[in-house]
N, C-alpha and C positions, 0 to 999 in steps of 0.2 A: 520930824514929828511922828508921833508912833501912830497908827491908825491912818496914817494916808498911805497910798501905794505909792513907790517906787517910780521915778521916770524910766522907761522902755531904754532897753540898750540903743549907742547909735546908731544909725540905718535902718532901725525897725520901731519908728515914731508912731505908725500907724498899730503897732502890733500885730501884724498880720504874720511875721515871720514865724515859726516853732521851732523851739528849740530842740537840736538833734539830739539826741542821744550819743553819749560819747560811748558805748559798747559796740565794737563793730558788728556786722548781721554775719558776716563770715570771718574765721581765724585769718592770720596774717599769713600762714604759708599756702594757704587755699591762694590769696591772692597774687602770692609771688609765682607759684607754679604756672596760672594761668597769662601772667605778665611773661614770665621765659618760653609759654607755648607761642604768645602773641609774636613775641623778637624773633622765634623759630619760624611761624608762619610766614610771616612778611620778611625776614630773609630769601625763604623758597618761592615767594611768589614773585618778587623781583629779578632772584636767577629765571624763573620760567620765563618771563615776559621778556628777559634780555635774550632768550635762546631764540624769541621769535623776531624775523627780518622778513624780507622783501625775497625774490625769486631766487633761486641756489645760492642762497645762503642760508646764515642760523642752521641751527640743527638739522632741519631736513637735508640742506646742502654740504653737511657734512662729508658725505662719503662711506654711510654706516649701510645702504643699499645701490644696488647701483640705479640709476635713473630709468634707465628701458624697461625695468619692471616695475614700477610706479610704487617701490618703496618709499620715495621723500613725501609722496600724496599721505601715504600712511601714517607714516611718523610725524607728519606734519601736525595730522588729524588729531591723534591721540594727545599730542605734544597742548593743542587746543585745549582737549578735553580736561586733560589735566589740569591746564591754567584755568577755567572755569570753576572747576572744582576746588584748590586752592584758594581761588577770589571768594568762592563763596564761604569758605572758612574761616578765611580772614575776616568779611563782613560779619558773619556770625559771630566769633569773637568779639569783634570790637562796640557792636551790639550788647552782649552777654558782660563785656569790662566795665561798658559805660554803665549798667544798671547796678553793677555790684559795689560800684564807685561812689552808687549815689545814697 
């Protein structure tokens, strides 16, 4: 019948939903690049967190200083810092994907 409105698509009975926009907010290779930094990231931060163990071992325990000068204390630390720093890259990222996703 002409002059009545249309039933609402299904699942949005109430019309509450809006309808997106099919133009994405950013190009397709902006989002690939930041997807291959994500697989990059969470690669190295899984190696870092596997480098970290329990007392002489993992990396500090390696044998890369010797122990009486409290090299593995060092390496340990730094080994830390860097996994800190990664994780929070990672969070960032996946923060920064989730919104550009949406």
């Amino acid at each position: 019948m002409p002059g009545r409105p249309s039933a609402p698509p299904p699942g949005n009975e109430g019309g509450l939903l809006r309808a997106r926009s099919s133009e994405p907010r950013y190009p397709a290779p902006v989002l690939q690049v930041l997807a291959v930094w994500h697989v990059l990231i969470s690669i190295a931060l899984v190696g870092l967190i596997l480098m970290h163990s329990g007392r002489d071992t993992g990396f500090g325990g390696m044998g890369f200083t010797p122990a009486s000068q409290g090299g593995t204390h060092i390496v340990e630390r730094n080994l830390t810092r860097l996994t800190v720093l990664v994780g929070l890259i990672f969070a960032a990222d996946t923060v920064g994907l989730f919104h550009l996703l949406q």
